[in-house]
C-alpha positions in Angstrom: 0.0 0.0 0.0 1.2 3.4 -0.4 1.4 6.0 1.9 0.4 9.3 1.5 1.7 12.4 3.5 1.3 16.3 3.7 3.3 19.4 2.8 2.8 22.6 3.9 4.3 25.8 2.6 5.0 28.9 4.8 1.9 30.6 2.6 -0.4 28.5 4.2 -0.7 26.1 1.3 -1.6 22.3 1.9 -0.7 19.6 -0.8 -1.2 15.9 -0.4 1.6 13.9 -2.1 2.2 10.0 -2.3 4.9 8.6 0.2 8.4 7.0 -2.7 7.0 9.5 -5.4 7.4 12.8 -4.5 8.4 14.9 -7.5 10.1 18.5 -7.1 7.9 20.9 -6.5 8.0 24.5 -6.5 6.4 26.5 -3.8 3.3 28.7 -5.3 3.8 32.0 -6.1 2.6 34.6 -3.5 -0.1 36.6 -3.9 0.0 40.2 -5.6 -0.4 42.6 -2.6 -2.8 45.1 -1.9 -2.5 48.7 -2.6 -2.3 50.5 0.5 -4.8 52.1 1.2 -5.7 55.7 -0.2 -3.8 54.7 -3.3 -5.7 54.4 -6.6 -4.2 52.3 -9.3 -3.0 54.5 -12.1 -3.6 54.3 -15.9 -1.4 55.7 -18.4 -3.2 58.3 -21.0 -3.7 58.7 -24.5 -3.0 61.8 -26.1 -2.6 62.7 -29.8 -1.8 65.4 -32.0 -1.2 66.7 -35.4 2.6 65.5 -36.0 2.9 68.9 -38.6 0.7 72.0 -38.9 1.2 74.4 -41.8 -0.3 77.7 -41.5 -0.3 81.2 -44.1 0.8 84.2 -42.3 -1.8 86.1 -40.7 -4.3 83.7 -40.8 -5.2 82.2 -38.1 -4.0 78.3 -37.1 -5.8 75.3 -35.0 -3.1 73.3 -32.8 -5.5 69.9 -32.4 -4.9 67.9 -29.5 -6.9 65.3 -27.9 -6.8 62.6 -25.3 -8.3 59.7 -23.7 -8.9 58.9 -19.8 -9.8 56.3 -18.0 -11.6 58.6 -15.6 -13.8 61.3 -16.3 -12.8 64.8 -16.3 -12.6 66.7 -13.1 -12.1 70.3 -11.8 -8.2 68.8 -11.1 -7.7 68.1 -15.3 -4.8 70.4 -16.4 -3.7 71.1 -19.9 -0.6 72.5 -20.4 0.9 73.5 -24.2 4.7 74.4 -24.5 6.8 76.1 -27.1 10.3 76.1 -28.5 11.3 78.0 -31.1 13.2 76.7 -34.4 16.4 78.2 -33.3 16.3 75.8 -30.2 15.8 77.0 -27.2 14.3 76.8 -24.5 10.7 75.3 -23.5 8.4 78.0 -23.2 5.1 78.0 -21.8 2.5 79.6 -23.6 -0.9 78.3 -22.1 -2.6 76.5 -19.2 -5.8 75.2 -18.7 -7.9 74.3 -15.4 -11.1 74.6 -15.4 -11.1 77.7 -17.3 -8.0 78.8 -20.0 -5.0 80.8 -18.6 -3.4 81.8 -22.0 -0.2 83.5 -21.5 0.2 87.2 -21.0 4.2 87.8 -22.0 6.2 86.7 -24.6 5.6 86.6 -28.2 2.1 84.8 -28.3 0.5 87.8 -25.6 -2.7 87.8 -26.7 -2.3 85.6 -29.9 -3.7 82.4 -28.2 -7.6 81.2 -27.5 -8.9 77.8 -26.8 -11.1 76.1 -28.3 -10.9 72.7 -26.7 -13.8 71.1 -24.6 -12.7 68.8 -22.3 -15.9 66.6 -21.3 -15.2 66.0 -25.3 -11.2 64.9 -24.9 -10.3 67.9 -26.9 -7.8 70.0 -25.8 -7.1 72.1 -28.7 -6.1 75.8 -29.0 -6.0 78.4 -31.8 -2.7 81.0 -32.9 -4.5 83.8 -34.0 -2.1 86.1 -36.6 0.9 83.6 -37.1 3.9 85.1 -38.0 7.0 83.7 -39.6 9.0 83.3 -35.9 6.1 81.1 -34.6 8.1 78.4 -36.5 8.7 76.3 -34.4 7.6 72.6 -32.5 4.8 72.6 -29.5 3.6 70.2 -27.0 0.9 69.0 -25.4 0.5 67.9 -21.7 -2.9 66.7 -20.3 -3.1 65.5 -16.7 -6.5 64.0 -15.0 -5.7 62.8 -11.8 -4.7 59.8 -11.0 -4.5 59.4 -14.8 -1.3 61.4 -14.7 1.5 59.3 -16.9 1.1 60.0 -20.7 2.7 60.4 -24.2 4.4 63.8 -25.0 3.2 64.2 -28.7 4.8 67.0 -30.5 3.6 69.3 -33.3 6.1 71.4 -36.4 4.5 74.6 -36.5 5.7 76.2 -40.4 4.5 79.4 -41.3 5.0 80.5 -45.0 3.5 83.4 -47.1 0.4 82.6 -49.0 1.1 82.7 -53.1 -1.0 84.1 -55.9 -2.2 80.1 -56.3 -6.2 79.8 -55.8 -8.5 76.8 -55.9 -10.9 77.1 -58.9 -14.3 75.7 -58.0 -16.3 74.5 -60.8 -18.5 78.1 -61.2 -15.0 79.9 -61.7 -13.8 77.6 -64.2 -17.2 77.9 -66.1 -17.3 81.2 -65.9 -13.4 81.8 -67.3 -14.5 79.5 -69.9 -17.1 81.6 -71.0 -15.6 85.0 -70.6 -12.2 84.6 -71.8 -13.7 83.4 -75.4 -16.1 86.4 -75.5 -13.4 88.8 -74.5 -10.7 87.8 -76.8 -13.8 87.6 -79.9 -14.4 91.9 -78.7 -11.0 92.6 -78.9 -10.3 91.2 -82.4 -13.4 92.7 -83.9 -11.6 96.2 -82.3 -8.5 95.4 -83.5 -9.8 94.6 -87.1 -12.2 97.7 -87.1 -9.4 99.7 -85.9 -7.1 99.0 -88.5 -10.1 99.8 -90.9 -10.5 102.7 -90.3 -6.6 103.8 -89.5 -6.7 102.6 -93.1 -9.0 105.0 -94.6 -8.4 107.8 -92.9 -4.6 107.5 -93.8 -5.8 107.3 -97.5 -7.7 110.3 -97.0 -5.1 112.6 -95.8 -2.5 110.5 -98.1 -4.9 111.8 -101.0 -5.3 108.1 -101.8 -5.3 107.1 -105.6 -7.5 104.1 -106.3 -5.7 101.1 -108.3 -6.4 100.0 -111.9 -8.4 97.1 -110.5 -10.6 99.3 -108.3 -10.9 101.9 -111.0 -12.3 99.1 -113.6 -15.0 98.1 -110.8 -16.4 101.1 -110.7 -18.4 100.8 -113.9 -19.9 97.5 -113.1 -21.1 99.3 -109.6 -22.5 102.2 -111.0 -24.4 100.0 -113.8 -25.8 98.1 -110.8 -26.7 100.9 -109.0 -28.4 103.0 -111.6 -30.1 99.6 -112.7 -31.0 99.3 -109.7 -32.4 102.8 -109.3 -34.7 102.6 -112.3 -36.4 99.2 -110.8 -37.1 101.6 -107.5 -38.9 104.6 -109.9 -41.0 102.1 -112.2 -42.0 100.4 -108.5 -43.1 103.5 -107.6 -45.3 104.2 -111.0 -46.4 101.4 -110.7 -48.1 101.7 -107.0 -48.9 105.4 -108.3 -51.0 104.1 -111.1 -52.2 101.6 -109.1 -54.1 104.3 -106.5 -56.0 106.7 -109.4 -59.0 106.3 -109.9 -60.6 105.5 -113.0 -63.1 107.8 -114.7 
């Protein structure tokens, strides 16, 4: 018959094993303690935001940022946006949010700055009103919502350029210059031809312009047609003349 005995661990662990046939065993793993308490257990965030942002100067430019908490927002959710220039120096704060914005009031964004984020929403977005070509540069974004404090940095290249003479052309422009640039050049040939025409004759006219051989030999066969044509108007007219006496 075989025996049977049992082993207890120091964690309070009972296991029956069988007297000639006990194998290596490894005590159990302990278990994971408690958080003391007062302590919550912390979850990392999620924040994103536009890796590049190009703006036109003067006009103004939306920053986007959002994020994603495992707790809801609370009067203790901060939001914190930092600047450093292209040249590379230092971080530079430029706005703080908590519970209501605190844009910054020195530096070169004084009064250049305006949220537009909503919170209960996970947006945390501002807007640069008038860029200008030394806002070139890279920003941050920093959210914090207690006890969901640890987070991505995302970062965002800021380039400001100056708008071109390029334009979209939306289908009522383009049928528009279709139409008009057709008609205008059509008025300004028939100028150009009537202008000639009559730079021509009045030249010939102060020139004391001789007609040609040809023109001269044309002249009959117009003068035919028109006196032809002249003596078909006069018998018309007898005609209708006749036409309204009365007889007797």
């Amino acid at each position: 018959m075989k025996r049977t005995g049992k082993v207890k661990w120091s964690g309070g662990q009972t296991i029956k094993v069988s007297q000639g046939r006990c194998p290596h065993l490894r005590p159990p793993a302990p278990p994971r303690p408690a958080p003391p308490a007062g302590v919550c257990s912390v979850a990392p965030m999620d924040i994103r935001a536009s890796p590049e942002v190009r703006a036109f100067l003067g006009e103004d430019v939306v920053l986007s940022c959002t994020f994603r908490s495992s707790a809801p927002p609370t009067e203790k959710l901060t939001v914190d946006w930092t600047y450093r220039p292209q040249a590379g120096s230092g971080l530079e704060t430029i706005f703080h949010y908590q519970s209501v914005p605190y844009p910054t009031e020195m530096g070169t964004f004084k009064g250049r700055i305006s949220w537009v984020g909503d919170v209960a929403k996970g947006d945390a977005s501002i807007t640069i009103q008038n860029p200008t070509l030394s806002d070139n540069g890279t920003f941050s974004c920093a959210v914090k919502n207690p006890p969901d404090v640890h987070h991505n940095i995302p970062w965002t290249v800021l380039t400001v350029t100056e708008r071109g003479l390029s334009f979209q052309l939306t289908s009522a422009m383009l049928l528009s210059i279709l139409v008009f640039v057709p008609s205008v050049i059509v008025v300004i040939l028939l100028l150009v031809r009537m202008g000639r025409k009559f730079g021509l004759l009045k030249s010939r006219k102060k020139s004391g312009y001789k007609k040609s051989s040809i023109e001269v030999s044309d002249e009959p066969e117009h003068s035919e047609r028109d006196g032809c044509m002249r003596r078909l108007e006069i018998w018309c007219l007898q005609c209708v003349d006749s036409d309204d006496e009365d007889p007797y």
